[in-house]
FIGUTI-440154 format. One record per residue (C-alpha): residue number from 1; residue in three letters; y, x, z. Coordinates in Angstrom, 2 decimals, decimal comma, padded with zeros to 5 digits, always signed. Layout:
% residues N
[NUM; 'ala'; [Y; X; Z]],
...
This chain:
% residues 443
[1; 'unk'; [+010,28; +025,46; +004,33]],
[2; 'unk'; [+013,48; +022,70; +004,89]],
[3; 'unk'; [+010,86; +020,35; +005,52]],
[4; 'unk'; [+009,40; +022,11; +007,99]],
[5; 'unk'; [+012,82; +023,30; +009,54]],
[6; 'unk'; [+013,69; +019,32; +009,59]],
[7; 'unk'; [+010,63; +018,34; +011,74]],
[8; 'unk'; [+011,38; +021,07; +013,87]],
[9; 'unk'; [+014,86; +019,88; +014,34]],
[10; 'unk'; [+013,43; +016,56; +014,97]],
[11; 'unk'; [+011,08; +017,97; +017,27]],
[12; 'unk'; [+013,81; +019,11; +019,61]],
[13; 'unk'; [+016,26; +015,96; +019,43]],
[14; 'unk'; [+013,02; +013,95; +020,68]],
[15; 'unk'; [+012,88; +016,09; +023,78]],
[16; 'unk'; [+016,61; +016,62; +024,45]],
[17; 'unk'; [+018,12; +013,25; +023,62]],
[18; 'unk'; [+015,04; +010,94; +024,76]],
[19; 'unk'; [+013,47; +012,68; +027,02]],
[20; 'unk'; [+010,06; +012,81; +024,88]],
[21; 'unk'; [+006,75; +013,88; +025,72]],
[22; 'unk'; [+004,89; +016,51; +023,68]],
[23; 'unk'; [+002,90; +013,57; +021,95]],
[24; 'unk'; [+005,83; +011,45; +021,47]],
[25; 'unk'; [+007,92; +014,75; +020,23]],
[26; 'unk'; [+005,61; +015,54; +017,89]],
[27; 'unk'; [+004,63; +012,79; +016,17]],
[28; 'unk'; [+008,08; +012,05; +015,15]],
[29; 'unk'; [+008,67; +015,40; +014,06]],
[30; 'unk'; [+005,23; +014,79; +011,88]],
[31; 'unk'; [+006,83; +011,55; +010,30]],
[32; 'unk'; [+010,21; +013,52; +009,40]],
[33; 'unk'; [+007,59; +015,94; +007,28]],
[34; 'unk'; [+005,88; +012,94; +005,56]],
[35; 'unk'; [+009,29; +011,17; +004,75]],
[36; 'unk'; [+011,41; +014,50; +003,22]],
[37; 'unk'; [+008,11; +015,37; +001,61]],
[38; 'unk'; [+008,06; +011,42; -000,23]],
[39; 'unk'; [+011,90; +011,72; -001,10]],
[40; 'unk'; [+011,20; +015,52; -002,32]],
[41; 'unk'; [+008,45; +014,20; -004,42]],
[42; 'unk'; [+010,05; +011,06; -005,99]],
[43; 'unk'; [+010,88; +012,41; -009,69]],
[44; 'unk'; [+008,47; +015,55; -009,31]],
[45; 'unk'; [+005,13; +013,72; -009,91]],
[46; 'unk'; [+003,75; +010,16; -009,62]],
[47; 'unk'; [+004,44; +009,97; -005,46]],
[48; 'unk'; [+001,93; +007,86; -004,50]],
[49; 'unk'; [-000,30; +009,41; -002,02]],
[50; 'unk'; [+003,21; +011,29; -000,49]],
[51; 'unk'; [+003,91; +007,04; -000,15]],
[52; 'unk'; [+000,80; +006,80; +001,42]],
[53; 'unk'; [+001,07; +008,98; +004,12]],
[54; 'unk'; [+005,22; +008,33; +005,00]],
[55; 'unk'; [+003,81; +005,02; +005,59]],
[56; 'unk'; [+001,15; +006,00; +007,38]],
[57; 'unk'; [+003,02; +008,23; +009,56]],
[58; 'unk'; [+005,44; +005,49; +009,87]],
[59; 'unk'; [+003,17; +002,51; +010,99]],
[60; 'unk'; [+000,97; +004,57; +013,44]],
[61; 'unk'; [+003,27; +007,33; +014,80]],
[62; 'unk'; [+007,25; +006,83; +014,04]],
[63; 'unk'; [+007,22; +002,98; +015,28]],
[64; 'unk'; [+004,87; +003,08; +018,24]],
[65; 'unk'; [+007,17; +006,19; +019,32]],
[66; 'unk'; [+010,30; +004,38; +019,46]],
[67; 'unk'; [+008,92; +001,59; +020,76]],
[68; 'unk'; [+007,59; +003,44; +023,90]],
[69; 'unk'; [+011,12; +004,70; +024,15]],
[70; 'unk'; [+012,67; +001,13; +024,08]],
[71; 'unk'; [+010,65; -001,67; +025,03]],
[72; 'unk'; [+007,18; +000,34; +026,37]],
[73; 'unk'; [+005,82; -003,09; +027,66]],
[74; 'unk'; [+005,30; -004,30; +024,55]],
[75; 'unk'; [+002,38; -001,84; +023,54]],
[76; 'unk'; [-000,97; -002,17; +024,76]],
[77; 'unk'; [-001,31; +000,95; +026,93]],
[78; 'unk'; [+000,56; +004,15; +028,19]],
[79; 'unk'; [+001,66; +006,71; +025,54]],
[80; 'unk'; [+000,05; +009,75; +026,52]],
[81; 'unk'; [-003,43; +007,37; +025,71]],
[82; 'unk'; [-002,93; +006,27; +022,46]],
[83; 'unk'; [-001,74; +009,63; +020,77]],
[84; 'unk'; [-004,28; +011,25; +022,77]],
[85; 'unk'; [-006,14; +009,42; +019,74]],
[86; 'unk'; [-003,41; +008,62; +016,81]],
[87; 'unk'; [-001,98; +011,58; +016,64]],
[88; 'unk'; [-004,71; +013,90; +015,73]],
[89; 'unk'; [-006,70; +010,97; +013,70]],
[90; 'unk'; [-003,01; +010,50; +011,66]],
[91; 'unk'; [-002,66; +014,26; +011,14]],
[92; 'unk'; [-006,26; +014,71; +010,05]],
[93; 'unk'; [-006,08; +011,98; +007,46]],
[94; 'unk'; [-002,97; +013,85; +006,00]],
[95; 'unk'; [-004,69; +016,75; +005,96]],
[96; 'unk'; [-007,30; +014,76; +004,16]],
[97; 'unk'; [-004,28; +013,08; +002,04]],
[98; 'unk'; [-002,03; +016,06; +001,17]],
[99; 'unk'; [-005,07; +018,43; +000,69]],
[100; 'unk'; [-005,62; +022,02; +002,42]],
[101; 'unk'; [-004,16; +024,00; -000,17]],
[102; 'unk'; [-001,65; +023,91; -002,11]],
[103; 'unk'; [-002,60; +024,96; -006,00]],
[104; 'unk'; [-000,98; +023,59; -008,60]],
[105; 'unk'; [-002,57; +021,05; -011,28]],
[106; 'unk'; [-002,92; +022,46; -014,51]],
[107; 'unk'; [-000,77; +020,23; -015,69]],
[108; 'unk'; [+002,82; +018,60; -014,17]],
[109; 'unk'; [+002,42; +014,61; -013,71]],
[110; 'unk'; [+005,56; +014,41; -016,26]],
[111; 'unk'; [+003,04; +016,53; -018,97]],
[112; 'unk'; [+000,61; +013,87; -018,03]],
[113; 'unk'; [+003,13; +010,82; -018,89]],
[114; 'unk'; [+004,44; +012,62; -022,18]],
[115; 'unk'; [+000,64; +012,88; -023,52]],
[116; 'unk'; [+000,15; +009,26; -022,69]],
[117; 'unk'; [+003,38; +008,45; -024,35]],
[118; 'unk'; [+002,07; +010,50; -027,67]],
[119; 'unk'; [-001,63; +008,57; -027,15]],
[120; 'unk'; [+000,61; +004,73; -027,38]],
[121; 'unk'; [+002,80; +006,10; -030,26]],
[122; 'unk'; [+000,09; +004,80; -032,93]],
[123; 'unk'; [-001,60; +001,64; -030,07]],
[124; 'unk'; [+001,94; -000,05; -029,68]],
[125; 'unk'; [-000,30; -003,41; -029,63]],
[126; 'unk'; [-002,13; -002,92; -026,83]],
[127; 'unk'; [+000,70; -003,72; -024,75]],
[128; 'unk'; [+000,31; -007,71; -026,26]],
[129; 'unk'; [-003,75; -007,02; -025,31]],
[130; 'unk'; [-003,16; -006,28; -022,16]],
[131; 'unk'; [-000,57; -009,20; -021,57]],
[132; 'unk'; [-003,35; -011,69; -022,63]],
[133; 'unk'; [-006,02; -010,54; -020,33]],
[134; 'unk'; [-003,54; -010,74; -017,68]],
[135; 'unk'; [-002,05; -014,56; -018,32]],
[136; 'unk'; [-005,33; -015,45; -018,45]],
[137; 'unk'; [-006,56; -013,57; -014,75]],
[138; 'unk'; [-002,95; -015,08; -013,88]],
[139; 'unk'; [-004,01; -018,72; -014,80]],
[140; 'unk'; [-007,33; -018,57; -013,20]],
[141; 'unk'; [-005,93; -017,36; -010,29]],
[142; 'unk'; [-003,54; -019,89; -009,91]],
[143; 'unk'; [-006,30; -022,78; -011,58]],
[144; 'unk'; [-009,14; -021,67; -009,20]],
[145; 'unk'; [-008,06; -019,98; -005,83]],
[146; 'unk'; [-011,82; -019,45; -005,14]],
[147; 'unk'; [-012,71; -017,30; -008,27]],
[148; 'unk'; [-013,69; -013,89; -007,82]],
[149; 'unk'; [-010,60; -011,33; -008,19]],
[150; 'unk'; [-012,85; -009,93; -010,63]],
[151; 'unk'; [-011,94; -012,51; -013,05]],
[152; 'unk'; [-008,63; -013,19; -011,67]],
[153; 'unk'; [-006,76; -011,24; -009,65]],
[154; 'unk'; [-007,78; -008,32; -011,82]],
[155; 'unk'; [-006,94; -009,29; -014,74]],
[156; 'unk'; [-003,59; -010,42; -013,84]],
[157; 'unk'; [-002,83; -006,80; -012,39]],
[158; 'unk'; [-003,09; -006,05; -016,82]],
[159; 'unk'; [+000,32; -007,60; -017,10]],
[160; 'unk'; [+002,07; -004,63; -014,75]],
[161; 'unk'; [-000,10; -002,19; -016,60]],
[162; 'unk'; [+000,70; -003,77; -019,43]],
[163; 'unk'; [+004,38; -003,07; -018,72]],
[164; 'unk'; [+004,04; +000,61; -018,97]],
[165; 'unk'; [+001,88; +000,33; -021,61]],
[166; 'unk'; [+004,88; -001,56; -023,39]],
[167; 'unk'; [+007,22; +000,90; -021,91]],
[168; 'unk'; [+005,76; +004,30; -022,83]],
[169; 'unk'; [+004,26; +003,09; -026,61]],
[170; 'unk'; [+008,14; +002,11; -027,28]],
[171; 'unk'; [+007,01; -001,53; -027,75]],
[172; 'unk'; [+009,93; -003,31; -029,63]],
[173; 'unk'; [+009,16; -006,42; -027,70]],
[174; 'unk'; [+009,21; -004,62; -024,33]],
[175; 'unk'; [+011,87; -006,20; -023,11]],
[176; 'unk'; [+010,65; -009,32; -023,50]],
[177; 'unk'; [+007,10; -008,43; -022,27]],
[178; 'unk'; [+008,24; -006,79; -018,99]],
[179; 'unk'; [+011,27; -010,33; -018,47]],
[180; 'unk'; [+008,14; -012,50; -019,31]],
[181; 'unk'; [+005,73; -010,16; -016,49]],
[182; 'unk'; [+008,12; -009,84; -014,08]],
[183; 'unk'; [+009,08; -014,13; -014,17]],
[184; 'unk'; [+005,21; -014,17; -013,89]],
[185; 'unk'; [+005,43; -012,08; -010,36]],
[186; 'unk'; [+007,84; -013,96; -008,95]],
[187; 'unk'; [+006,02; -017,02; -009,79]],
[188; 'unk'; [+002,81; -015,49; -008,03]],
[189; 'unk'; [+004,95; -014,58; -005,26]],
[190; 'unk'; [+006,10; -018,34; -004,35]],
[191; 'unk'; [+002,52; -019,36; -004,81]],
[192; 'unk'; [+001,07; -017,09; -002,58]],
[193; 'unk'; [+003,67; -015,49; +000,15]],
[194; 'unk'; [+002,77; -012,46; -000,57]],
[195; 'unk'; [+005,70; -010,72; -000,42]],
[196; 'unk'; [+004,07; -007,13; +000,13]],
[197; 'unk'; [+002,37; -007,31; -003,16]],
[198; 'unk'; [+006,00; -008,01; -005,07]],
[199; 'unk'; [+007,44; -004,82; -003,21]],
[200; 'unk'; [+004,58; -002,36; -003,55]],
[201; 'unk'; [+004,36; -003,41; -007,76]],
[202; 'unk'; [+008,02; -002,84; -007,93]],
[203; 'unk'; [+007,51; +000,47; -006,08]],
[204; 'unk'; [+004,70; +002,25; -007,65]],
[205; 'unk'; [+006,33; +001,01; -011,07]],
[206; 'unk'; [+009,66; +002,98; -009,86]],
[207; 'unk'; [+007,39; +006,02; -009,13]],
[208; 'unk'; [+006,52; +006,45; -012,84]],
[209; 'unk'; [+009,72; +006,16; -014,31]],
[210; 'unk'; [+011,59; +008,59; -012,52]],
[211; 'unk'; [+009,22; +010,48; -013,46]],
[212; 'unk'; [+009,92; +009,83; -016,72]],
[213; 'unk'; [+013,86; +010,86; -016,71]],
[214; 'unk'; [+015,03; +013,50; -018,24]],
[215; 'unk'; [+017,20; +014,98; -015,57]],
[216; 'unk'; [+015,75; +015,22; -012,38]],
[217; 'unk'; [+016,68; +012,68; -009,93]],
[218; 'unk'; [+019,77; +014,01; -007,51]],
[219; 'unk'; [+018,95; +013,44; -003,47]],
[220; 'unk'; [+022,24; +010,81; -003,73]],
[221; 'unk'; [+020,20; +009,26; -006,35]],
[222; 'unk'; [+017,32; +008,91; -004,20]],
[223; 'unk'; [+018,81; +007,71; -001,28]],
[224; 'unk'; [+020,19; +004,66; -003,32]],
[225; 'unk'; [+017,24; +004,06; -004,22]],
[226; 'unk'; [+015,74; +004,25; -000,88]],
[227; 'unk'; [+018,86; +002,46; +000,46]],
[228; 'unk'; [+018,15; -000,46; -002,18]],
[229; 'unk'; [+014,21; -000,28; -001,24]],
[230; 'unk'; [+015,07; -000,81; +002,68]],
[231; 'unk'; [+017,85; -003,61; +001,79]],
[232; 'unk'; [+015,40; -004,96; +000,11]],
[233; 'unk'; [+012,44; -005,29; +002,82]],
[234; 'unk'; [+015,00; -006,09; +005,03]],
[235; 'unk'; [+015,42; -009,64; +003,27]],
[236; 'unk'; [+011,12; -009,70; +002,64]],
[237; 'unk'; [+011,00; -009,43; +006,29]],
[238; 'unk'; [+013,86; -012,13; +007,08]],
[239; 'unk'; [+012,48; -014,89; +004,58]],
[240; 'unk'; [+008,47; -013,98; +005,20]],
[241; 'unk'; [+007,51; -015,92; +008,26]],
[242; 'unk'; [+009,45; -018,66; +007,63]],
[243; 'unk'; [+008,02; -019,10; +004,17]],
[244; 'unk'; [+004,72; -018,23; +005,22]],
[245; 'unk'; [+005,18; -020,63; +008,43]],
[246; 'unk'; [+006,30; -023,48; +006,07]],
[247; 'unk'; [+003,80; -022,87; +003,54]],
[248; 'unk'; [+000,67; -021,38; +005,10]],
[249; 'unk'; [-002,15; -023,62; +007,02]],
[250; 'unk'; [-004,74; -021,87; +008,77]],
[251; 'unk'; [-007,33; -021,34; +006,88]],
[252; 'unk'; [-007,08; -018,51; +003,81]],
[253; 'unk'; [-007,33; -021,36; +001,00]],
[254; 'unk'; [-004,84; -023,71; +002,72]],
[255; 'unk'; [-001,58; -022,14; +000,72]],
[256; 'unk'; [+000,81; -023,73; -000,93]],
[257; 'unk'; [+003,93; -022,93; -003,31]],
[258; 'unk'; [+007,56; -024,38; -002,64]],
[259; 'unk'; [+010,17; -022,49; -004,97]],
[260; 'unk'; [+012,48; -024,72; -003,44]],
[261; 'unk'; [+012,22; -023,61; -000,37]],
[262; 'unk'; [+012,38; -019,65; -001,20]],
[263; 'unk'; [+015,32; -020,30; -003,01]],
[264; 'unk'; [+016,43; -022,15; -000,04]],
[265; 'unk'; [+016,10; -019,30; +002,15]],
[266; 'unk'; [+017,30; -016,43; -000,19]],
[267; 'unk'; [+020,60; -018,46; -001,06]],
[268; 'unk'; [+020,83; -018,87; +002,76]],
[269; 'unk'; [+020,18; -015,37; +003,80]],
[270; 'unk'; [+023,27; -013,96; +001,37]],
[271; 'unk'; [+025,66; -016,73; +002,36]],
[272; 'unk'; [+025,16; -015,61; +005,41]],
[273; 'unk'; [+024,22; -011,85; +005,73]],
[274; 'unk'; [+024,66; -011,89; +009,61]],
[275; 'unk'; [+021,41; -012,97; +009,90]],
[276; 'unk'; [+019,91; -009,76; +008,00]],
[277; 'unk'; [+022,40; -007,74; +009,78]],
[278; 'unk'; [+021,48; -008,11; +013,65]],
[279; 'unk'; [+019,92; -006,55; +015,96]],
[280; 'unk'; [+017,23; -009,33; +016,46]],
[281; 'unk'; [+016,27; -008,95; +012,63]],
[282; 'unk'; [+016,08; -005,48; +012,66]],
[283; 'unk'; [+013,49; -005,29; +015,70]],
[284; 'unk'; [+011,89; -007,92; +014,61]],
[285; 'unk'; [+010,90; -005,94; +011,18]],
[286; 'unk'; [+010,84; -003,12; +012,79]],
[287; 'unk'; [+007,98; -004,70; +014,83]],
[288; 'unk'; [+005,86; -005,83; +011,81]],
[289; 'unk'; [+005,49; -001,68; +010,92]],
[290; 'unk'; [+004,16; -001,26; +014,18]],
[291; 'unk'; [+000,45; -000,38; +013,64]],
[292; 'unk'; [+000,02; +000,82; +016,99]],
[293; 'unk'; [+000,03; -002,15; +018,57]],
[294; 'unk'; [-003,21; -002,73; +016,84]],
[295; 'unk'; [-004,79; +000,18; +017,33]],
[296; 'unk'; [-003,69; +000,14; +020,85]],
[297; 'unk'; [-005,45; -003,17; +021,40]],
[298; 'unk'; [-008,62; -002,02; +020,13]],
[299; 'unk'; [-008,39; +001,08; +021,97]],
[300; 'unk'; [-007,43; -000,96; +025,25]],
[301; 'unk'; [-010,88; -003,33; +024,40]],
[302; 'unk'; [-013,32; -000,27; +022,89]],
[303; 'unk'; [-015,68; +000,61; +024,69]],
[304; 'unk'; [-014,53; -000,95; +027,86]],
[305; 'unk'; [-015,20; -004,65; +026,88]],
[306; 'unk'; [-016,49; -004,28; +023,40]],
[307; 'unk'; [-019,45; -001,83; +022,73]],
[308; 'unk'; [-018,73; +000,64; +020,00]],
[309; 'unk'; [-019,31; -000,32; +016,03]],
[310; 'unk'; [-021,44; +002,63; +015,84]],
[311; 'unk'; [-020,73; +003,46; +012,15]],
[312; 'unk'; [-020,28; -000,39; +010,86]],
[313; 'unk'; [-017,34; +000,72; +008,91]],
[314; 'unk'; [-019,76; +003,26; +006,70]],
[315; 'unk'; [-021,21; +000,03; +004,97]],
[316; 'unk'; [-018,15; -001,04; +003,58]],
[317; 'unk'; [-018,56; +001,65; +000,94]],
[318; 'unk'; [-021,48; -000,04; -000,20]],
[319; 'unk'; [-020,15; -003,65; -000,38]],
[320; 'unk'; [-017,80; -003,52; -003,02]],
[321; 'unk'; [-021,13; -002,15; -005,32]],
[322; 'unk'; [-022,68; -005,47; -004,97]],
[323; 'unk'; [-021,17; -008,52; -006,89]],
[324; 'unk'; [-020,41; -011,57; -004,57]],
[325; 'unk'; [-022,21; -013,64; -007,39]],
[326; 'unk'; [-025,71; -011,86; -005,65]],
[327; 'unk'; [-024,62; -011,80; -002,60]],
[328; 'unk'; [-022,28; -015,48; -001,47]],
[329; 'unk'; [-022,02; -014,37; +002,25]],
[330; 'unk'; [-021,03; -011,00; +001,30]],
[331; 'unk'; [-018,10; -009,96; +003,92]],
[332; 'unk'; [-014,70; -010,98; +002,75]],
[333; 'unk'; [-011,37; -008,62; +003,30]],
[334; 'unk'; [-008,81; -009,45; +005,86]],
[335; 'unk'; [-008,18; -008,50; +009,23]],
[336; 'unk'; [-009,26; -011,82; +011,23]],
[337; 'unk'; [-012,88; -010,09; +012,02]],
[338; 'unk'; [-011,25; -007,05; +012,76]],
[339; 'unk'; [-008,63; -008,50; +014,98]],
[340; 'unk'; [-010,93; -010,92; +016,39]],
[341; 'unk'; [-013,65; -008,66; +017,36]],
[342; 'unk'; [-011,83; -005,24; +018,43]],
[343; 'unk'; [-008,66; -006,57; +019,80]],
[344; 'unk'; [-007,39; -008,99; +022,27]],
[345; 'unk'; [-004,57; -009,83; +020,03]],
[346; 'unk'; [-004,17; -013,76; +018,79]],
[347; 'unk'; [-005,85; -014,26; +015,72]],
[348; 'unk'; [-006,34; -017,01; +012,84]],
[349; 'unk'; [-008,41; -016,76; +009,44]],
[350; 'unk'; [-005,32; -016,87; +007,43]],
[351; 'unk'; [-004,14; -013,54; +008,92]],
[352; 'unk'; [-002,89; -010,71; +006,99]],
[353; 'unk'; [-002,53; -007,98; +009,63]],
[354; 'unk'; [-005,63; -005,25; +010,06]],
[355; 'unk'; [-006,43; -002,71; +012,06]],
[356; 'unk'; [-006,09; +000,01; +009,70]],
[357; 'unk'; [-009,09; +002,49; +008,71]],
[358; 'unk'; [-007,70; +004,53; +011,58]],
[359; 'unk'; [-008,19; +002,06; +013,65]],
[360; 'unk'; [-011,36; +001,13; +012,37]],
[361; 'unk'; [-012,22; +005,28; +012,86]],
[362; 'unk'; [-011,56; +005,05; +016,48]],
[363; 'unk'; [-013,96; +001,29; +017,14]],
[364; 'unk'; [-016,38; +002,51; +015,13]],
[365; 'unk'; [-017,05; +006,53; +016,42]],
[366; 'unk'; [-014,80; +006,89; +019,53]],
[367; 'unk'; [-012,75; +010,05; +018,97]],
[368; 'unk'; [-014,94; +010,75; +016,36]],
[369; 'unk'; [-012,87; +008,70; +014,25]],
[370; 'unk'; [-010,00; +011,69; +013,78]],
[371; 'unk'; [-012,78; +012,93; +011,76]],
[372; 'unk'; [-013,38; +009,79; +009,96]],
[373; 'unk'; [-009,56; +009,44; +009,52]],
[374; 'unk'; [-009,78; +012,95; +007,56]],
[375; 'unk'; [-012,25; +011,89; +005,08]],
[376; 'unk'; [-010,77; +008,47; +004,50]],
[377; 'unk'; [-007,52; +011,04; +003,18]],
[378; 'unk'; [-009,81; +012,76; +001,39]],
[379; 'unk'; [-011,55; +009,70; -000,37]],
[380; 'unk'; [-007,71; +008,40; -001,38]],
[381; 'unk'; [-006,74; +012,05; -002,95]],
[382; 'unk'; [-010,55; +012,78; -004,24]],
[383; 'unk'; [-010,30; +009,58; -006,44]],
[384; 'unk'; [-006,55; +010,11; -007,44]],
[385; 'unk'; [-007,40; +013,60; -008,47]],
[386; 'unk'; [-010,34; +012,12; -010,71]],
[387; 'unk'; [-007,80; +010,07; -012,28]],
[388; 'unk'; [-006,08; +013,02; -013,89]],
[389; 'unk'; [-009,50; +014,74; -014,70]],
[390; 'unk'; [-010,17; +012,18; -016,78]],
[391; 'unk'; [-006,82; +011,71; -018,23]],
[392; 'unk'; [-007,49; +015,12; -019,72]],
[393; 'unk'; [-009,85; +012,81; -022,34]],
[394; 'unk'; [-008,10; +009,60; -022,20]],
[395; 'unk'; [-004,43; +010,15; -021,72]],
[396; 'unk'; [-003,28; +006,37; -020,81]],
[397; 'unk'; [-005,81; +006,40; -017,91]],
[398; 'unk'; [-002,53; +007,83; -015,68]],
[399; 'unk'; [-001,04; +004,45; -016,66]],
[400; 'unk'; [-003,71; +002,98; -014,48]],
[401; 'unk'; [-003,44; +004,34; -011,40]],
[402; 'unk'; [-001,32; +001,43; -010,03]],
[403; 'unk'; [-004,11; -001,09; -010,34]],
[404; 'unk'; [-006,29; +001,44; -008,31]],
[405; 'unk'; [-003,80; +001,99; -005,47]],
[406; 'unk'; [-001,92; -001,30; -005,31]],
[407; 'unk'; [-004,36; -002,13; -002,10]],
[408; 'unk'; [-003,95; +001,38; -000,55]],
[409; 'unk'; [-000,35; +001,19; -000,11]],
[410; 'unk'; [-000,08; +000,06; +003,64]],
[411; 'unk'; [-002,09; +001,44; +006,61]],
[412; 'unk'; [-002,34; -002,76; +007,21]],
[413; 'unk'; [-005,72; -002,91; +006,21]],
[414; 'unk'; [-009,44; -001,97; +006,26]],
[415; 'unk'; [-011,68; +000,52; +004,19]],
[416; 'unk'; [-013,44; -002,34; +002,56]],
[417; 'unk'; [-009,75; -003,32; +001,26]],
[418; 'unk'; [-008,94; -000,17; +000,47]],
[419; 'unk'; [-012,33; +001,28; -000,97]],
[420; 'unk'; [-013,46; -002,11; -002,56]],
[421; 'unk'; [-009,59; -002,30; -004,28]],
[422; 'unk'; [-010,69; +001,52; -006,09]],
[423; 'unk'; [-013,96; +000,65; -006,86]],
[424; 'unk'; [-013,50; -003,16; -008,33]],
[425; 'unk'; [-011,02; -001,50; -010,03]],
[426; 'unk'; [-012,46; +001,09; -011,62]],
[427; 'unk'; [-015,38; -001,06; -012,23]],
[428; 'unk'; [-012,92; -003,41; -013,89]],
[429; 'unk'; [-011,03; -001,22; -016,02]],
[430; 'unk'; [-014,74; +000,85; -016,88]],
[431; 'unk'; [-016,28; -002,71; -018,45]],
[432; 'unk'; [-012,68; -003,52; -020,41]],
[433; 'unk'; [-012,29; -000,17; -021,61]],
[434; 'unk'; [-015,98; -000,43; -023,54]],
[435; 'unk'; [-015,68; -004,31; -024,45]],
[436; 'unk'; [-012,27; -003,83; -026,06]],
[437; 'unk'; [-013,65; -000,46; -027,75]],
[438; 'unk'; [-016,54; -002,75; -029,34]],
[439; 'unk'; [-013,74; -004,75; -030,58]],
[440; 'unk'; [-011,83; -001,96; -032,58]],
[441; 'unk'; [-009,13; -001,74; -029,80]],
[442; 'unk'; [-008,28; +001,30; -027,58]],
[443; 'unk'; [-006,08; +001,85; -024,82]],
């Protein structure tokens, strides 16, 4: 009910103090619900589809609103247009998301964690397993940038699940597991520029362990932490395109690594904090959440100069089934198709902006895609709630589900980034489950 008395609230400032429309009103007051619903959550259960939707709410209704009230030029068309279309397709995906009722599991998320913790007490070694298989996905990855993530980048996600493994079991090395994972990370981060990845591993790890507390989490506890979360995107955001600008060609295979240079740039941004702390910065990251220019653009282009998709998207959820190893052309993820095809926006194959699945709802059906929005929420909670079902057999399955969502985090992406992240994974963590079983070992 204080949620809902909050959006209301926020509902009325939007008309009264900037003169909002009823679209413009409302879709903030929807993104109020999704952010006191994520805070509410944090410490209640494992928060990660309540993350899912404050971010998208965020990207594809908070930003573009404020935008239109400060700088409207810089969107692709008039307001009333695009949430004529974003609104409904975001609010149907949370329904999708959140689920249209509101029974509770059978079990709490923490009674989930505490039978997982009991299933480690007596597999404390698995922790060193998993570490293994992920230096050795780490090494290939950083060896051979062209080798399938199902032999790389996969296995190297085993060293964060690895972490809780070492974590929960009560590893007496933990400490020097998760130093030795975490040095890894940061390494992977350099090499790559993927900054996003670094944040969203640190986040979903945060999820599960204040879960794990024994007292629940106080809301002045949570808004440090939410204060230290937005301090630190704020530096991500300040560092990112210079890094990425220094370091990045054009092509996705032309990156390189200069630790030099990141330290460079981190030293430089807390000598001199001004340049975090100004008003350029701040729209300037503020900017990079704003989905709706992306959807705008392919709503500006679709149908008018680009003919429908007509249900395109719908094949992604086969791709991921088929191994690139029987199929070399198969189509890769990233949003420089997207981008290229549906938008007028500048583009280049090392790109790492998308239109998001809402997006891809609207080129693909029209405003048929609020419907397609809805099940892609219900495809995110469908397989999250498997999770647990299965968890009721194999307790330490719960300890999984970052692998599974790390590439659903962000509405900057695709559903064949999003679908073919759950299914490789699963896929993945299905073959080592039954190899290391032959072996004698069982997580």
């Amino acid at each position: 009910m204080e949620r809902l008395i909050l959006s209301y609230i926020a509902f009325l400032l939007s008309v009264w103090l900037a003169d909002s429309s009823f679209y413009e009103a409302l879709a903030i007051s929807v993104s109020v619900y999704t952010c006191f619903l994520f805070v509410e959550r944090i410490g209640q259960r494992i928060a990660i589809l309540e993350w899912i939707g404050f971010i998208a709410a965020l990207e594809i209704l908070a930003v573009p609103t404020v935008t239109y009230w400060v700088f409207p030029a810089s969107m692709p068309m008039d307001s009333i247009t695009y949430f004529s279309y974003a609104l409904p397709a975001c609010m149907a995906f949370l329904a999708g998301l959140y689920g249209f009722t509101s029974h509770p599991q059978t079990n709490s998320h923490r009674e989930y964690i505490q039978r997982a913790v009991a299933y480690l007490r007596h597999r404390k070694g698995t922790s060193f397993v998993l570490f293994i298989i992920g230096v050795a996905g780490f090494l290939m990855k950083l060896g051979l940038s062209t080798v399938p993530s199902f032999a790389s980048t996969l296995p190297m996600y085993c060293l964060l699940v690895g972490v809780l493994y070492a974590y929960y079991s009560g590893n007496a090395f933990r400490t020097l597991l998760i130093g030795l994972v975490f040095t890894l990370l940061l390494v992977n981060t350099v090499r790559t520029g993927m900054f996003g990845e670094l944040f969203f591993w640190l986040l979903l790890l945060l999820l599960f362990r204040t879960v794990s507390v024994a007292n629940p989490l106080t809301i002045r506890a949570k808004a440090i932490l939410l204060s230290l979360a937005f301090a630190f995107l704020l530096v991500i955001q300040s560092i990112k395109a210079e890094y990425r600008y220094k370091t990045w060609g054009h092509f996705r295979n032309e990156r390189a690594a200069d630790a030099g240079l990141m330290g460079e740039l981190l030293l430089d941004r807390l000598t001199y904090p001004e340049k975090l702390l100004n008003s350029r910065h701040f729209f300037a990251s503020f900017g990079r959440f704003n989905q709706g220019i992306m959807i705008g653009s392919a709503m500006a282009k679709v149908p008018t100069h680009e003919a429908y998709a007509n249900g395109e998207v719908l094949l992604a959820l086969v791709y991921p089934m088929i191994p690139r190893l029987l199929w070399p052309d198969k189509p890769q993820t990233g949003g420089y198709e997207n981008i290229r095809r549906f938008t007028t926006l500048p583009q280049f194959e090392n790109t790492s902006i998308n239109l998001s699945p809402v997006g891809e709802g609207y080129v693909n059906f029209g405003y048929g895609g609020i419907l397609f929005s809805c099940f892609y929420g219900l495809l995110l909670r469908g397989s999250f709630q498997s999770v647990f079902g299965l968890a009721d057999r194999i307790p330490s399955l719960i300890l999984w589900l970052p692998m599974l969502y790390i590439g659903c985090l962000t509405m900057e992406t695709d559903l064949l980034s999003t679908w073919g992240s759950l299914v490789n994974s699963a896929l993945f963590m299905a073959s080592l489950f039954w190899s290391m079983k032959r072996l004698g070992i069982e997580f």
